[in-house]
BALOBA-1460 file (C-alpha; in Angstrom, 3 decimals):
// residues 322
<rec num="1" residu="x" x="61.337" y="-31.653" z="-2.265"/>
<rec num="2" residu="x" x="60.074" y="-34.879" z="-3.370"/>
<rec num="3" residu="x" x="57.098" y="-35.583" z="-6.000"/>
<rec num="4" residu="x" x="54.695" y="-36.324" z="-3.427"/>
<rec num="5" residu="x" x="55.303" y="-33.666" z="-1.029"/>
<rec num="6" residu="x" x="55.314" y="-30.979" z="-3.767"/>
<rec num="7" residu="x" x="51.916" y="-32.394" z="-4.868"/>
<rec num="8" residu="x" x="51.106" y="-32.340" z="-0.956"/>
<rec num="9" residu="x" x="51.715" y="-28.680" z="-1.314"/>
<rec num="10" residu="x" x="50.116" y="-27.672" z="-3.733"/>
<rec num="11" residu="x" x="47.014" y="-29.101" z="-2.940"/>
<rec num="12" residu="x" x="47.464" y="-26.953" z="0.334"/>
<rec num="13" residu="x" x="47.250" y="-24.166" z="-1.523"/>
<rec num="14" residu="x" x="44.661" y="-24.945" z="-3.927"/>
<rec num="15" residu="x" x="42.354" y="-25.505" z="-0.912"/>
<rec num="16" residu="x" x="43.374" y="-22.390" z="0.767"/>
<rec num="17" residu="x" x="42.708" y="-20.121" z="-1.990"/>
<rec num="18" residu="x" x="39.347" y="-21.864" z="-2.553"/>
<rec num="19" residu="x" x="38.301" y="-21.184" z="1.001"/>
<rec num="20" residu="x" x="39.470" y="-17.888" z="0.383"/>
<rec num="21" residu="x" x="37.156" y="-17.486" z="-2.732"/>
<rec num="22" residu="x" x="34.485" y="-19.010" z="-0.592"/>
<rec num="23" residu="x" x="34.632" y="-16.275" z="1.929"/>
<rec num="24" residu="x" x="34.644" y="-13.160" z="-0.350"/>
<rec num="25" residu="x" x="30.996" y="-12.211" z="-1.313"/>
<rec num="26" residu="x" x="29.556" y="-12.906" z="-4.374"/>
<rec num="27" residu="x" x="27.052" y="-10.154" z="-5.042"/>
<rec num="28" residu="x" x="28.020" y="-6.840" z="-5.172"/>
<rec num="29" residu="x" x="24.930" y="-4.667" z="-4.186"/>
<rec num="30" residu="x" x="23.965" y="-0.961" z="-3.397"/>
<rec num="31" residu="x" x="21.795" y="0.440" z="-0.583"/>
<rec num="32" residu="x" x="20.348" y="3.949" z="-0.663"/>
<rec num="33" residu="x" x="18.241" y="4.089" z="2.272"/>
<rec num="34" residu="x" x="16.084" y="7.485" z="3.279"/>
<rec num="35" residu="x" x="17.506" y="6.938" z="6.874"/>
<rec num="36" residu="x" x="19.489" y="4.371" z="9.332"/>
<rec num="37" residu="x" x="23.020" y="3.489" z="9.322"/>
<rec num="38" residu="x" x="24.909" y="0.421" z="8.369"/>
<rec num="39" residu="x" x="25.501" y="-1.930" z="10.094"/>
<rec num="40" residu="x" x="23.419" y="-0.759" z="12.466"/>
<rec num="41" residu="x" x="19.784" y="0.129" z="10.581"/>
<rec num="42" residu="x" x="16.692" y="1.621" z="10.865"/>
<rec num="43" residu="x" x="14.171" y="-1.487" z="11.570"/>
<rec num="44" residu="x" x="12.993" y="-1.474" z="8.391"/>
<rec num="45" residu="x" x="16.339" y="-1.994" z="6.208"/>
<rec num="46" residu="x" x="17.241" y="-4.434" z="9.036"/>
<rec num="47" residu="x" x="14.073" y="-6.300" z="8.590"/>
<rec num="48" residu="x" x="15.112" y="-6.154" z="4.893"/>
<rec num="49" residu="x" x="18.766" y="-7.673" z="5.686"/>
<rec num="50" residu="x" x="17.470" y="-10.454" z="8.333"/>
<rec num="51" residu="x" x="15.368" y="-11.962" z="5.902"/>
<rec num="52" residu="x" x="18.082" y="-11.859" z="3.268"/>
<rec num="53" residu="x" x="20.367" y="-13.972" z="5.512"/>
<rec num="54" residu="x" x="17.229" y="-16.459" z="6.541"/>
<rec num="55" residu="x" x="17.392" y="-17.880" z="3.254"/>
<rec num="56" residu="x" x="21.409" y="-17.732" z="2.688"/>
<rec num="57" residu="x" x="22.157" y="-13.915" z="1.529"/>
<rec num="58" residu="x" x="23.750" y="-12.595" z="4.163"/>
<rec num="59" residu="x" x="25.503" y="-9.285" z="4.243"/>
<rec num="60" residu="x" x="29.316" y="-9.221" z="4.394"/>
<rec num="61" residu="x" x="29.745" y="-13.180" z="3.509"/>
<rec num="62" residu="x" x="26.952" y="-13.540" z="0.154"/>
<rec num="63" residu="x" x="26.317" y="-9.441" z="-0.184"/>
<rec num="64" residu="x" x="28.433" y="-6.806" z="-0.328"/>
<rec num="65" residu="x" x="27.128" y="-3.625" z="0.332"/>
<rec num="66" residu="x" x="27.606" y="-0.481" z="-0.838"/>
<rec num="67" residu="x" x="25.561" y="1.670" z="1.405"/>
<rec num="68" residu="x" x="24.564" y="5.563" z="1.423"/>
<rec num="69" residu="x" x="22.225" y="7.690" z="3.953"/>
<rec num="70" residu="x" x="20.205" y="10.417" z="3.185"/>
<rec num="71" residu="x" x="19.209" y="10.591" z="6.983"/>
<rec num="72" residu="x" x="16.118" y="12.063" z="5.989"/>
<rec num="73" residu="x" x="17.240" y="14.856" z="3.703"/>
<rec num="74" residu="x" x="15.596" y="13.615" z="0.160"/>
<rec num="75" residu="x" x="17.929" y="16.317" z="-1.905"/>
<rec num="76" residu="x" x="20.766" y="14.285" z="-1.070"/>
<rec num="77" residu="x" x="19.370" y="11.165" z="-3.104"/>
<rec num="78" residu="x" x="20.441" y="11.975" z="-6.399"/>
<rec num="79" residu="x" x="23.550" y="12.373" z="-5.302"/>
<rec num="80" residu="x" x="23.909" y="9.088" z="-3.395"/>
<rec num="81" residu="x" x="22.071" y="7.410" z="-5.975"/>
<rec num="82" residu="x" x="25.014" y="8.002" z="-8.617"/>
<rec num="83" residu="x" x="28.026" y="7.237" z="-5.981"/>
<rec num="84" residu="x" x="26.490" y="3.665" z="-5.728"/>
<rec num="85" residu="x" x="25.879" y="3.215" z="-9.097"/>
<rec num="86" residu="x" x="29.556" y="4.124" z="-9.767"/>
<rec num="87" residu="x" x="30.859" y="1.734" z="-7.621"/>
<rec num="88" residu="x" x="29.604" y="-1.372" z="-10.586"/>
<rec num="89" residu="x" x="26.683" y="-2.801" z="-8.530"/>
<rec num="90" residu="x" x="25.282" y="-5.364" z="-9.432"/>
<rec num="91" residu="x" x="21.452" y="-4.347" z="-8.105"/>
<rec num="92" residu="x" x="20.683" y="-1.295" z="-6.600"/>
<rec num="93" residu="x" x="17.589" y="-1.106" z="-3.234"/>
<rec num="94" residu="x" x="16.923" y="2.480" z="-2.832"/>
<rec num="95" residu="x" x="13.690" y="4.036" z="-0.493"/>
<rec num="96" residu="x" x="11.187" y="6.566" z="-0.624"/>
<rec num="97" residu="x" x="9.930" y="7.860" z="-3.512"/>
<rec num="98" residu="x" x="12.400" y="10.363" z="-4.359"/>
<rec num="99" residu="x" x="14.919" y="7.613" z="-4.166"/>
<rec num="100" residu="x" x="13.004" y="5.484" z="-6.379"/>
<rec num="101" residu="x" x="12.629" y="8.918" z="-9.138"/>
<rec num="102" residu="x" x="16.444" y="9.267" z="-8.707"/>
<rec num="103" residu="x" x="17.176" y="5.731" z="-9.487"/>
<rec num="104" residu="x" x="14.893" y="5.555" z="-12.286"/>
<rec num="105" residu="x" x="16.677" y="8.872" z="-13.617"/>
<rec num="106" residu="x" x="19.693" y="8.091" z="-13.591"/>
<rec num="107" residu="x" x="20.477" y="4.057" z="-15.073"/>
<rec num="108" residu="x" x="18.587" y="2.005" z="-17.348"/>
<rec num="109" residu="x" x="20.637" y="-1.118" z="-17.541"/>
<rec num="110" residu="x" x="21.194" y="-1.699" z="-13.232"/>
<rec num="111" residu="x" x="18.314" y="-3.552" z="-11.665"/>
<rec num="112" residu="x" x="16.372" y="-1.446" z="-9.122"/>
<rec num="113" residu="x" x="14.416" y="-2.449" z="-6.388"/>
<rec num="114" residu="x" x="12.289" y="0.324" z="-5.132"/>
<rec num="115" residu="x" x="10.949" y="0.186" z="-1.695"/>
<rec num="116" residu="x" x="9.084" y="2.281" z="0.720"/>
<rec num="117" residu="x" x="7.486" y="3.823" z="-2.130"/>
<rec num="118" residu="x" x="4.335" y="6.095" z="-0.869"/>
<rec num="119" residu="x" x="3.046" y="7.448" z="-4.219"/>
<rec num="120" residu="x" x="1.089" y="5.240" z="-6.449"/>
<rec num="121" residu="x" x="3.655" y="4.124" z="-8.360"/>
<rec num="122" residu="x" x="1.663" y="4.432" z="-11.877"/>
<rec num="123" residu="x" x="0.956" y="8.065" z="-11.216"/>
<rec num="124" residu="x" x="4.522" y="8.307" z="-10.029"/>
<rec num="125" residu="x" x="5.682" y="7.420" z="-13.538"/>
<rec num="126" residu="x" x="7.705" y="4.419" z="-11.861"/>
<rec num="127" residu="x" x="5.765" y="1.558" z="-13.726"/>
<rec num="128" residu="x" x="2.732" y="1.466" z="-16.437"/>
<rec num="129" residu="x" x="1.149" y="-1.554" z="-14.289"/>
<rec num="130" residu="x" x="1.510" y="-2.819" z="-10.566"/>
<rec num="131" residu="x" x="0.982" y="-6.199" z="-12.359"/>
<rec num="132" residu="x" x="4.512" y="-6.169" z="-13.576"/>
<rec num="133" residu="x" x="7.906" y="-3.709" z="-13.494"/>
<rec num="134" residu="x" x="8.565" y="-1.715" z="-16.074"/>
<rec num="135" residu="x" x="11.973" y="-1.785" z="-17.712"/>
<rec num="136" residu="x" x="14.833" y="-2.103" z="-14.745"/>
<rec num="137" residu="x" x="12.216" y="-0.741" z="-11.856"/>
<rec num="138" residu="x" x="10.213" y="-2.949" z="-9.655"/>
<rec num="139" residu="x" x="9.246" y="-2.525" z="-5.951"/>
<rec num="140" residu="x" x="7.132" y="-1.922" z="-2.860"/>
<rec num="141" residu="x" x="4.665" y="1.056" z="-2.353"/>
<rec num="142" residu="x" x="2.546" y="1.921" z="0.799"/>
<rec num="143" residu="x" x="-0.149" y="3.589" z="-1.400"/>
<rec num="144" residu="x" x="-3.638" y="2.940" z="-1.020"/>
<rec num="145" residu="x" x="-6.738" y="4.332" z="-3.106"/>
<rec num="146" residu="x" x="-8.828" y="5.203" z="0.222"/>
<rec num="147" residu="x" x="-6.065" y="5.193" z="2.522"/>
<rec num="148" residu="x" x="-6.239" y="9.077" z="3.177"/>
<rec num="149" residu="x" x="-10.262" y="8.975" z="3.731"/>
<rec num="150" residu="x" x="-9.318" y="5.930" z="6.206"/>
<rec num="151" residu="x" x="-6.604" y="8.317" z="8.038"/>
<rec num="152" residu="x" x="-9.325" y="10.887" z="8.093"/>
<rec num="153" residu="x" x="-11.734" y="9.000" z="9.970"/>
<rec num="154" residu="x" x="-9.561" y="7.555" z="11.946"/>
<rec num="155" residu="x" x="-8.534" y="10.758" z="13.469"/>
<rec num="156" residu="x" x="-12.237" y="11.705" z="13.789"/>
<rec num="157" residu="x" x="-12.478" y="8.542" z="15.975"/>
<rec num="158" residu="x" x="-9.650" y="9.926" z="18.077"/>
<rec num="159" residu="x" x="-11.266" y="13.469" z="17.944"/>
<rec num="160" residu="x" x="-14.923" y="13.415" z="17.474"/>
<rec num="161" residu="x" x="-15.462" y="16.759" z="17.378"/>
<rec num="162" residu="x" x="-12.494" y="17.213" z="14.490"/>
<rec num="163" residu="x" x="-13.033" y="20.617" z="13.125"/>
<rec num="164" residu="x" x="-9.197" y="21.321" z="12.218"/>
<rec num="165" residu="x" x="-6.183" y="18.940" z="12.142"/>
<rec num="166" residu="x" x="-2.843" y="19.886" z="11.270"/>
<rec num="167" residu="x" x="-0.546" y="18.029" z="8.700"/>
<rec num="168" residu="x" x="2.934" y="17.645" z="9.329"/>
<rec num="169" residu="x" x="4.633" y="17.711" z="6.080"/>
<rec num="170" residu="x" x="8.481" y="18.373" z="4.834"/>
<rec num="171" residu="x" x="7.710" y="21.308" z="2.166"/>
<rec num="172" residu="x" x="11.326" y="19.618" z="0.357"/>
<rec num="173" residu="x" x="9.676" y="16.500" z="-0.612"/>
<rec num="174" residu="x" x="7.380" y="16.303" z="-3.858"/>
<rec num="175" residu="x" x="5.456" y="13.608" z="-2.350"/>
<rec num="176" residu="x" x="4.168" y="15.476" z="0.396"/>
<rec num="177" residu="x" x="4.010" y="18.682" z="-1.220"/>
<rec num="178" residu="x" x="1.324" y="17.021" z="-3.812"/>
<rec num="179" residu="x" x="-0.514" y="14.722" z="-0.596"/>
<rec num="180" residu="x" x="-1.168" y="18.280" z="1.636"/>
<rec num="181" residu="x" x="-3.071" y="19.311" z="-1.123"/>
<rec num="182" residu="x" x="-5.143" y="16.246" z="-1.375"/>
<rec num="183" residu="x" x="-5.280" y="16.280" z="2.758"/>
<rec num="184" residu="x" x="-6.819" y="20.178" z="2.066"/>
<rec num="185" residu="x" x="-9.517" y="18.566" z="-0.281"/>
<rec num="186" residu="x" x="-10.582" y="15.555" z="1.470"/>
<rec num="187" residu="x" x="-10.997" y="17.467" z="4.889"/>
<rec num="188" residu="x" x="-12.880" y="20.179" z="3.386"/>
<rec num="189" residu="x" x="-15.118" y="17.868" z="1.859"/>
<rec num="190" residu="x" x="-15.859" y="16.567" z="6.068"/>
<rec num="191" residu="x" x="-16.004" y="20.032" z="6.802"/>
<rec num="192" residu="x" x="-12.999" y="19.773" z="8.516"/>
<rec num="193" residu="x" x="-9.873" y="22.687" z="8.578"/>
<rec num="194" residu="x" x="-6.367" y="21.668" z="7.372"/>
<rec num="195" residu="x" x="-3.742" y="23.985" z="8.718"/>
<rec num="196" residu="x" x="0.102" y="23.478" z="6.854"/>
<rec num="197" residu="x" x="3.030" y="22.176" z="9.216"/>
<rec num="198" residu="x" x="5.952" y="22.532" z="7.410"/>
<rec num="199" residu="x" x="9.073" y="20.639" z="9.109"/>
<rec num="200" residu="x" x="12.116" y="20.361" z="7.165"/>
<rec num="201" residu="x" x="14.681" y="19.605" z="10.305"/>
<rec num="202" residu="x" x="13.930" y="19.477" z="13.803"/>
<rec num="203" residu="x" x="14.347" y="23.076" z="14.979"/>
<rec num="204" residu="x" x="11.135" y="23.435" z="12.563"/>
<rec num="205" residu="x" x="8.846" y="21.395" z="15.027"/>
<rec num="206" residu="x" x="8.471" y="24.067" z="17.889"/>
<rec num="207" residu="x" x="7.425" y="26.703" z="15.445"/>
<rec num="208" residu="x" x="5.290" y="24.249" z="13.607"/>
<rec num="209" residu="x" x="3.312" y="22.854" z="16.310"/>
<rec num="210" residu="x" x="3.099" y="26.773" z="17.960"/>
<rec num="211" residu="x" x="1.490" y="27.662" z="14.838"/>
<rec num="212" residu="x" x="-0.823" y="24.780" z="14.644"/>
<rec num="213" residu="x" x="-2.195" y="25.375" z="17.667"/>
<rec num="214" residu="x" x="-2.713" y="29.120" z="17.494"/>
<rec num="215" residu="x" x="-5.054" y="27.770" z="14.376"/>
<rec num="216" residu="x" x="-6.924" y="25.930" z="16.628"/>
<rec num="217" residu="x" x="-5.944" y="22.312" z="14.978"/>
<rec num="218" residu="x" x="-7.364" y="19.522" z="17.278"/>
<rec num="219" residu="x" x="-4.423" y="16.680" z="16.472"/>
<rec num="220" residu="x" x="-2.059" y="16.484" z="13.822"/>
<rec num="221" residu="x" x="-1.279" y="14.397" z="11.341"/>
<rec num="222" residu="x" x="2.778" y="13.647" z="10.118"/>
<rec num="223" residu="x" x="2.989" y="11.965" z="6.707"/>
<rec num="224" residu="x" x="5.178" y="9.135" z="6.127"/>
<rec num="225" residu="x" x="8.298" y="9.435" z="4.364"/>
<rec num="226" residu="x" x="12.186" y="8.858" z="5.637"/>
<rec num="227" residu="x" x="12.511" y="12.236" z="6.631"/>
<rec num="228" residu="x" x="9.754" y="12.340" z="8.829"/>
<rec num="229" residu="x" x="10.696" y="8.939" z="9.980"/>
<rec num="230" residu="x" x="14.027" y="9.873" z="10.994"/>
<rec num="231" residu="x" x="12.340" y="12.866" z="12.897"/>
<rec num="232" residu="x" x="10.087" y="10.907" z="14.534"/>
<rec num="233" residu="x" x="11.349" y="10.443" z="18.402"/>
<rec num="234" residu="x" x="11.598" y="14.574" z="17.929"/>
<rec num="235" residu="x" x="8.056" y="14.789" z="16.826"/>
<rec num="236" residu="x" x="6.985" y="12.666" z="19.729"/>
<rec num="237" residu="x" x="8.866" y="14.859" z="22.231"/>
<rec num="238" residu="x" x="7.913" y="18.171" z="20.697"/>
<rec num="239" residu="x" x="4.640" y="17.138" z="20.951"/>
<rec num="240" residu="x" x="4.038" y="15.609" z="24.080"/>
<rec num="241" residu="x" x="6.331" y="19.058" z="25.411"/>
<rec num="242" residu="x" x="3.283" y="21.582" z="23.640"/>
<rec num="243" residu="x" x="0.527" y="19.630" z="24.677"/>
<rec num="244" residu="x" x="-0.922" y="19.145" z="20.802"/>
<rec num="245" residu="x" x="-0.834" y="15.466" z="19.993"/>
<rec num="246" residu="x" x="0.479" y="14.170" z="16.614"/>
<rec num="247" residu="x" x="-0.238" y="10.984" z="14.905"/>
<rec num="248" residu="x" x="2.367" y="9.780" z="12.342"/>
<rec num="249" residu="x" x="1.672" y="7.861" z="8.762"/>
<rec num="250" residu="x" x="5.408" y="6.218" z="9.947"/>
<rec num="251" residu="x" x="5.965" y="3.300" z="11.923"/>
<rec num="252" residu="x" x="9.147" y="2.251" z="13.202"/>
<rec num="253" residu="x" x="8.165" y="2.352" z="16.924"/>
<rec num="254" residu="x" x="6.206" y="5.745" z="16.880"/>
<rec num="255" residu="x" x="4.188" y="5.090" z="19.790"/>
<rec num="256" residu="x" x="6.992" y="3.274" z="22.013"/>
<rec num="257" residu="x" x="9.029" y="6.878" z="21.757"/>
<rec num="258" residu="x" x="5.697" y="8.137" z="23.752"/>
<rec num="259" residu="x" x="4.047" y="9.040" z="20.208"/>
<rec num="260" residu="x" x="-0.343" y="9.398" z="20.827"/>
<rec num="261" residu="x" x="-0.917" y="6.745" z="17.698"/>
<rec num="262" residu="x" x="0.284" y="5.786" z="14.164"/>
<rec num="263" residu="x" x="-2.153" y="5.613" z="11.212"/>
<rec num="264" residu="x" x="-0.781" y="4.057" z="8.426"/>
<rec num="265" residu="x" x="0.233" y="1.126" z="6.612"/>
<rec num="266" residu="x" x="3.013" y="-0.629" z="8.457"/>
<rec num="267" residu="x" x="5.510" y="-0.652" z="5.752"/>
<rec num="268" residu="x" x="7.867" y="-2.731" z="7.888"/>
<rec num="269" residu="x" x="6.882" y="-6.396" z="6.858"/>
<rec num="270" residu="x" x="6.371" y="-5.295" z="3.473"/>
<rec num="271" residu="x" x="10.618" y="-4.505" z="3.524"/>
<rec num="272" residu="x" x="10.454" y="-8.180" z="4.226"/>
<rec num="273" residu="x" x="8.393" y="-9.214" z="1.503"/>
<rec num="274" residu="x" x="10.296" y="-7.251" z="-0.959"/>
<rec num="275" residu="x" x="13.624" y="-9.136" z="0.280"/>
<rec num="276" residu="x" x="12.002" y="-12.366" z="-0.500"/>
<rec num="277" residu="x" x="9.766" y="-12.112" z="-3.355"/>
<rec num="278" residu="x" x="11.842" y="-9.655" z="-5.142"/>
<rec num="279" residu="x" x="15.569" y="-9.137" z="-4.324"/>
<rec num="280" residu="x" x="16.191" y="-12.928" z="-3.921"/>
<rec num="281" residu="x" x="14.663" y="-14.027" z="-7.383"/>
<rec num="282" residu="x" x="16.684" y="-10.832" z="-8.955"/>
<rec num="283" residu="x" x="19.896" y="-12.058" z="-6.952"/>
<rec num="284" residu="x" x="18.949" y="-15.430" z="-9.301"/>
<rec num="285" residu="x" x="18.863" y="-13.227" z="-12.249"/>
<rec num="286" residu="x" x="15.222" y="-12.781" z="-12.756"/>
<rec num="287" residu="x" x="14.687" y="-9.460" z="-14.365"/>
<rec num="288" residu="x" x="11.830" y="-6.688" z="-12.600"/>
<rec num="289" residu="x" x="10.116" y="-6.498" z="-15.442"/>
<rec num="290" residu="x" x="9.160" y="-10.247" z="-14.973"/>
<rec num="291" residu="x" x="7.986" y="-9.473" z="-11.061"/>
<rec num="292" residu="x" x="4.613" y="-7.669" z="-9.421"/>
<rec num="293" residu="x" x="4.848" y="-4.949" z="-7.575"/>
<rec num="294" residu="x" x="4.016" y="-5.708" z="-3.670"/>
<rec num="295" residu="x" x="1.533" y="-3.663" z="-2.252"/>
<rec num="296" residu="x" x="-1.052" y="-2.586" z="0.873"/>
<rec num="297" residu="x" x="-4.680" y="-3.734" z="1.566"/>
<rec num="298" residu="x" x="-4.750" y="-2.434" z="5.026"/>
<rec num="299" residu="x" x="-4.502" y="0.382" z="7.371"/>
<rec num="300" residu="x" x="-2.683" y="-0.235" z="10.458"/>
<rec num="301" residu="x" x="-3.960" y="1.535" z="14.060"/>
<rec num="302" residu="x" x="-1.561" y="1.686" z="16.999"/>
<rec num="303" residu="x" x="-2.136" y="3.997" z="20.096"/>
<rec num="304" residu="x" x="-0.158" y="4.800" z="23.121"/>
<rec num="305" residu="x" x="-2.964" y="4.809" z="25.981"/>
<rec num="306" residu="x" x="-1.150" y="6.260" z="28.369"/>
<rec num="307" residu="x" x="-0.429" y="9.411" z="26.104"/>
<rec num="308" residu="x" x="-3.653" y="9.187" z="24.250"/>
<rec num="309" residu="x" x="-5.270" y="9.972" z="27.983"/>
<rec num="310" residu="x" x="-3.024" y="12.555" z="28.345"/>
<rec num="311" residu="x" x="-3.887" y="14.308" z="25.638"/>
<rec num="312" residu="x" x="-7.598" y="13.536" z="26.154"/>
<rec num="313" residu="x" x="-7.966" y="11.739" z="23.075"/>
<rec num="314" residu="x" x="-10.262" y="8.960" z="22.438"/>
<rec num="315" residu="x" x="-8.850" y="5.203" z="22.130"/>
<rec num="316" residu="x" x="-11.263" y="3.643" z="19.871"/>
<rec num="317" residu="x" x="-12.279" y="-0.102" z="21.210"/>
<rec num="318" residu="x" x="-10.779" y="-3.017" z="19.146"/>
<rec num="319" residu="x" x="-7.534" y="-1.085" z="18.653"/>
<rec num="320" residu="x" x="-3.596" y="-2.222" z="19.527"/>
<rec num="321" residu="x" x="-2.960" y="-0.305" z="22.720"/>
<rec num="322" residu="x" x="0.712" y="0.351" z="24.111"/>
């Protein structure tokens, strides 16, 4: 082979290891969502992943993702949180707030981005100000000071004559363990009844809702977390089938699955915010300690007319109707 043709060659090769570089992703990152697959997610981790590849972090070309379901059993994060981590990541996005507490548990040294968080993540023990993260932990909560009185009166504008609402709750997650007892005191204060709904899986809704109504609860209430957003096409079937209508603190397209109304704050442009505001500058190498936590300032209202009707419940002028 002559001089120039080995020369030739080599540069051939050169060029096609570089494009070969090129393709393989460069960030190495782990998932642990509360629900969803992967590839395909729950809205709100796709949200999440669509506006990582607007501004040039695509999955599978930039990211490489090591992804883990709890599909909506929060016992399992623990777990899942320690397979990722063992698998070197370079960040690590987990959801819920049991995620979040499992992440913070178990590394001090791997970035975390916390989202979906629905404690206040002070009182959580996840940060000492929303201002900034706190060591390796930054992230996105749904919590809002006045955000159950605003859920209460909602549902009075729904039911005017509210005297007893049930609260759909998953008696396996902390978070709504410690919320149906702040439900129990804010009602009582309005005079109003809370009757317990504990729903761990689906074949707890019949028995749940049966119960509810034998209380005499008006409308129910289901509290937002990945379990009970993973249950919630069930919830809106079970409770369109018993005739006792159930709002949900979830959104995801509640109301489209024939749902009577969501009452909460929309958490799914807020996965967006924390993809651009947070995971990109710590995909730059900025550390969470030197980013704000993102946060609410609104409660979102969404009713299904059609089922609202049904049910006999009000549809308060001024709000989104499906």
């Amino acid at each position: 082979m002559s001089l120039a043709a080995c020369v030739a060659a080599c540069g051939a090769f050169v060029s096609t290891v570089s494009a070969f570089a090129q393709d393989r992703p460069t960030h190495r990152i782990g998932f642990v969502a509360g629900a969803g697959g992967f590839p395909k997610m729950a809205v709100t981790n796709q949200t999440f992943f669509d506006a990582l590849a607007e501004v040039g972090y695509p999955h599978g070309k930039v990211l490489d993702v090591v992804f883990r379901t709890a599909e909506g059993n929060m016992s399992k994060m623990p777990t899942l949180v320690k397979e990722v981590l063992d698998q070197n990541v370079e960040i690590l996005v987990v959801s819920s707030s049991p995620g979040c507490a499992a992440a913070k548990e178990a590394t001090a040294t791997v970035p975390v981005l916390c989202i979906s968080v629905q404690d206040d993540p002070i009182k959580a023990g996840l940060t000492t100000s929303l201002a900034r993260g706190t060591g390796n932990v930054v992230g996105v909560h749904s919590y809002l000071a006045d955000g159950m009185e605003q859920q209460l009166g909602w549902l009075q504008r729904l039911v005017p004559d509210l005297r007893s609402i049930g609260v759909l709750y998953n008696p396996g997650n902390a978070t709504h363990v410690r919320q149906l007892a702040e439900w129990s005191i804010l009602a009582e204060g309005r005079k109003v009844k809370v009757v317990a709904m504990p729903v761990a899986s689906k074949n707890d809704l019949d028995p749940a809702i049966k119960a509810a109504k034998e209380a005499q609860a008006q409308i129910g209430i289901g509290l937002l977390g990945a379990d009970t957003y993973a249950l919630r096409k069930e919830i809106a079937e079970a409770a369109r089938a018993q005739g006792f209508p159930i709002a949900m603190d979830t959104p995801g397209g509640y109301t489209h699955m024939g749902g009577v109304a969501t009452i909460g704050v929309d958490i799914v442009p807020y996965y967006r915010r924390g993809a651009l505001e947070q995971m990109v500058p710590m995909l730059k190498g900025i550390k969470p300690a030197d980013l704000a936590w993102i946060g609410p300032d609104k409660i979102d209202v969404r009713v299904n007319g059609d089922v609202a009707r049904a049910f006999g419940v009000q549809v308060p002028a001024a709000v989104p109707v499906d």
